[in-house]
C-alpha positions in Angstrom: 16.2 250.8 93.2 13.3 250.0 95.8 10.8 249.1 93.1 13.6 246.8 91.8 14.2 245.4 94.7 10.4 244.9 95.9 9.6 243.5 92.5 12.7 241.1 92.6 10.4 239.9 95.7 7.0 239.2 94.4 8.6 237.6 91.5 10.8 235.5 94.3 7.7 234.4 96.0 5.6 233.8 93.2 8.2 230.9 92.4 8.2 229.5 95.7 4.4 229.6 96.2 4.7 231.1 99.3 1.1 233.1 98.7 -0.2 229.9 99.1 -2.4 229.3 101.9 -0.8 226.7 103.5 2.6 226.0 102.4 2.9 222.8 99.7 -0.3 222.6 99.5 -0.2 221.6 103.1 -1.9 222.5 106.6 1.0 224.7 107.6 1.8 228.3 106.9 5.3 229.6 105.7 5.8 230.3 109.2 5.1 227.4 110.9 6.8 225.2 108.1 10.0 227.1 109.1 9.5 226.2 112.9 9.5 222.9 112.3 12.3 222.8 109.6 14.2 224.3 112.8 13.4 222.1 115.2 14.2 219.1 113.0 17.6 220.5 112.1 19.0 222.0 115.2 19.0 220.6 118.3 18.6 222.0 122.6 16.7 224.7 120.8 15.0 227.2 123.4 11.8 229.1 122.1 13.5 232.3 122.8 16.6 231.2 120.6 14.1 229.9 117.8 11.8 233.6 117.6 14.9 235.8 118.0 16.8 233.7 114.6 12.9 233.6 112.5 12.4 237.1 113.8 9.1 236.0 115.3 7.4 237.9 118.1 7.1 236.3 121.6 3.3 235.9 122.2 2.5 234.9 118.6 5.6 231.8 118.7 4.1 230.7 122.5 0.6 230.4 120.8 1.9 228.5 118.0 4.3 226.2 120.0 1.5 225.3 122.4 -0.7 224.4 119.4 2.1 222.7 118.1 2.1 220.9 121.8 -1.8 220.5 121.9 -1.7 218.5 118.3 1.3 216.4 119.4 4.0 217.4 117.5 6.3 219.2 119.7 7.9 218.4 123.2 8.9 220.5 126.2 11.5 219.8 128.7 13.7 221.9 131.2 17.4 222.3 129.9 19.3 220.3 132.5 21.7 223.8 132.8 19.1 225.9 133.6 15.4 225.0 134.6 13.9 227.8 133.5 14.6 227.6 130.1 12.6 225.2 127.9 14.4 222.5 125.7 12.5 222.1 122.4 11.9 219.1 120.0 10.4 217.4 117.4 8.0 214.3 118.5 7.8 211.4 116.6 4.3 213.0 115.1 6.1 216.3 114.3 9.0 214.7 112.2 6.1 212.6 110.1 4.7 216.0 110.0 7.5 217.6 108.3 8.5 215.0 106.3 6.3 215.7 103.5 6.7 219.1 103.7 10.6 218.8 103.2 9.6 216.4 100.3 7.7 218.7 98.8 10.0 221.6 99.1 13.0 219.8 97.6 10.8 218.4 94.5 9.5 222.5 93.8 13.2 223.1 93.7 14.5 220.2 92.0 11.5 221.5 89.2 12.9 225.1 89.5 16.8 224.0 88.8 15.6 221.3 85.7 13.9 224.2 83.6 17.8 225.5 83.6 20.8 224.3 81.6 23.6 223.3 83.8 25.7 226.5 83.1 22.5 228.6 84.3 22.1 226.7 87.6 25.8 227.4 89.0 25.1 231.2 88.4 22.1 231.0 90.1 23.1 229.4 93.1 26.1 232.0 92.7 23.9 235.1 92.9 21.9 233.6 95.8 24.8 233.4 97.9 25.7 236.8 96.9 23.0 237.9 97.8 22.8 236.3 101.2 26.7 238.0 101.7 25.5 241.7 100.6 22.8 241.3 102.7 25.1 240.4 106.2 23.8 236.9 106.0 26.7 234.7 108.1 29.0 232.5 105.6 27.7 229.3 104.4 28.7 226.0 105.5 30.2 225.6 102.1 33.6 225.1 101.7 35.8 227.7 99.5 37.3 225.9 97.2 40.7 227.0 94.9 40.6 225.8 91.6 42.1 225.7 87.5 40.7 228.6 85.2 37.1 227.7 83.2 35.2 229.1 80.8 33.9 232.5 81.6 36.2 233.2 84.4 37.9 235.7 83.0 35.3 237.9 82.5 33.4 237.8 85.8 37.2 238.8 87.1 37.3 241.6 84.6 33.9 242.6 85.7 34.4 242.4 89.0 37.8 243.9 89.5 36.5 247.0 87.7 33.0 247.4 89.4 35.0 246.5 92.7 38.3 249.1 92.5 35.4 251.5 91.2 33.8 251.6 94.1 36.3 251.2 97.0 38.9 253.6 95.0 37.7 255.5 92.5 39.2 253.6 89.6 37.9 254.5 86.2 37.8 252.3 83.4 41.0 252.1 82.6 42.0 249.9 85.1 39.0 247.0 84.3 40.5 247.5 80.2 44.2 246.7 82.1 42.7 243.7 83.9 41.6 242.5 80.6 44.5 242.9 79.1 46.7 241.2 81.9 44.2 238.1 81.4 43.6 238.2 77.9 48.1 237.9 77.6 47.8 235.0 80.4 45.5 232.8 78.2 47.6 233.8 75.1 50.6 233.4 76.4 49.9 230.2 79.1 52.9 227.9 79.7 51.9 225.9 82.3 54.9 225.2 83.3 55.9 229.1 84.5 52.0 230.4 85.2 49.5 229.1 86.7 45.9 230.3 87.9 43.8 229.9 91.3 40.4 230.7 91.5 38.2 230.3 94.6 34.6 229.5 94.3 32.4 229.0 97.0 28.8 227.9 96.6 28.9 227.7 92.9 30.0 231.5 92.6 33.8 233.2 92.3 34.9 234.6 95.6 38.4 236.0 94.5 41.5 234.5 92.4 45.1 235.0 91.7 48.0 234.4 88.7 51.5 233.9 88.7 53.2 234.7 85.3 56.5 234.8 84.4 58.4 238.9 85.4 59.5 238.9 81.8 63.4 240.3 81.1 64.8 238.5 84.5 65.2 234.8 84.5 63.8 233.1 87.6 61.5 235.9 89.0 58.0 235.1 88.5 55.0 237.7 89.0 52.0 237.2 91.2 49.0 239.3 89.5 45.5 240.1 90.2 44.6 239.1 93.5 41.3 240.0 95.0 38.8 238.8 97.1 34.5 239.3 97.1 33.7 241.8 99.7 31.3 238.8 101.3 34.4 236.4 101.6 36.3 238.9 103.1 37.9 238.6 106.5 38.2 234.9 106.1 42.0 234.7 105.3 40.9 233.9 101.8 43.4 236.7 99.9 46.4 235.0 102.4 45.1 231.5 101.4 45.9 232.6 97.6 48.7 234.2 98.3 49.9 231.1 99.9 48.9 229.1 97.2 50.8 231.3 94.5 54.0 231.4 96.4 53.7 227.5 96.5 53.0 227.5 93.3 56.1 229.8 92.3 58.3 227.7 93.8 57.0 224.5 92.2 58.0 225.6 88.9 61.5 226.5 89.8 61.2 230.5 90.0 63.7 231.8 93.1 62.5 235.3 93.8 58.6 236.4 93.2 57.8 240.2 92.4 54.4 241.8 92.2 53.0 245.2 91.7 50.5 247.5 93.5 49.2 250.6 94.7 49.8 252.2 98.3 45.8 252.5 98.6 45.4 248.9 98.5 46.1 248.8 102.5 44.3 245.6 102.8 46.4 243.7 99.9 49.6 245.0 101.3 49.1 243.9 105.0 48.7 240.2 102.8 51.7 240.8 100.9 54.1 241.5 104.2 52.8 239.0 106.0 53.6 236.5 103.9 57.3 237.8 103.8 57.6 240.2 100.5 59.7 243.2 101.2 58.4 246.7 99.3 62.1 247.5 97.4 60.3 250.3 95.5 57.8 253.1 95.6 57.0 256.0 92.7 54.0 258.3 92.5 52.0 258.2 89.3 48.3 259.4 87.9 46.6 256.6 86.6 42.6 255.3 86.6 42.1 258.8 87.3 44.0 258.9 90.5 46.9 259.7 92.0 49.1 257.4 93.2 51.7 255.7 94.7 52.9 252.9 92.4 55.1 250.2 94.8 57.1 247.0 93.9 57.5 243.7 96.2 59.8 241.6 96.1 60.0 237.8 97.8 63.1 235.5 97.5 62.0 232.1 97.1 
């Protein structure tokens, strides 16, 4: 798993030519290309501020500011808060010097993405974000978005639901072949008028989703079904938000109670599920996945 992920690395930075010598085929370094892509995004930046986010010791970012300084590209002033810290920014020199640079960086990646078909580019910029989320970096600026059901959706949930209850519960396979199953019946069986679909996407990737179906044998109860949320979008009220959106969506299409189904382990779904007003009316034990369990029903009158 190291060697994977130290390859995955070499490979990475073989792409972005970052064992260039100077970045672009310019006079600056990876490093100091990132100071100045800093300073010409973010402004009142303080040099301590600036090495803590790049990670950058002390010493070596005062040497390189003050060369940065010596050749005109950077300015100094005190923060009018507090005179001992040093306001940063760009000089007119320093944004002409990091123009081409950000020209240059956007036409390698525009290069990178046209060698893909359309299809291939969304899942990249999918994993990268996943990647950034396993690896605690803070939530994009992106917006999570909740949308129909396309092509290949119901795969990654099938995928996804099984590697995640794997993990956090135990789950065996049987409960990824039931997933399948629940969403293989929801395409076969779609009435649009009594089920509906709501997937969130965020940055080009699937961050959780939700289905309402009909309960089947009761007329006006409708079913909500298969929510789950990414680990990285976690804690952002995104499984509340599609909650929300089903229960809106249940009583758009004329249904007056909504049921659903779940397990007593899933604390997490369940805090969701009372807080948006369902009542648990029943609760049996049962050995499924290769668990045991306590199987519970919820019940919301519309």
């Amino acid at each position: 798993m190291v060697g994977a992920v130290r390859a995955f690395g070499r490979f990475y930075t073989r792409q972005i030519g970052l064992l260039e010598e100077g970045l672009h085929r310019s006079a600056f370094s990876l490093t100091e290309a990132r100071v100045l892509y800093e300073l010409a995004h973010r402004d009142h930046l303080t040099a301590s501020v600036l090495g803590q986010d790049l990670g950058l010791d002390a010493g070596y970012l005062s040497r390189l500011l003050k060369r940065f300084e010596d050749q005109g590209l950077v300015t100094r002033r005190a923060a009018p808060e507090d005179g001992r810290r040093q306001v940063l920014a760009l000089t007119e020199a320093g944004r002409a010097a990091y123009a081409p640079l950000d020209a240059a960086s956007r036409a390698e990646v525009r290069a990178l993405l046209a060698r893909l078909p359309a299809a291939d580019r969304a899942l990249l910029v999918g994993a990268m974000a996943r990647v950034r989320g396993l690896l605690g970096d803070p939530a994009s600026d992106a917006p999570t978005i909740l949308r129909d059901l396309q092509p290949g959706d119901l795969g990654w949930i099938a995928h996804r639901q099984g590697l995640l209850y794997a993990a956090e519960y135990g789950f065996d396979t049987g409960f990824e072949a039931l997933v399948a199953e629940i969403l293989a019946g929801f395409v076969r069986d779609l009435d649009p008028a009594r089920a509906a679909a709501w997937i969130a996407e965020r940055d080009g990737a699937v961050a959780g989703s939700v289905f309402l179906v009909p309960a089947g044998g009761a007329e006006g109860v409708g079913k909500l079904r298969l929510l789950y949320v990414e680990p990285s979008a976690r804690g952002q009220g995104l499984g509340r938000r599609l909650t929300d959106s089903c229960i809106a969506g249940a009583r758009e299409r004329g249904y007056r109670q909504l049921t659903l189904w779940t397990n007593d382990v899933l604390t997490s779904a369940r805090r969701i599920y009372a807080q948006a007003g369902f009542r648990l009316v029943e609760a049996a034990p049962h050995r499924s996945f290769g668990q045991d369990l306590v199987g519970e029903t919820w019940m919301l009158d519309l």
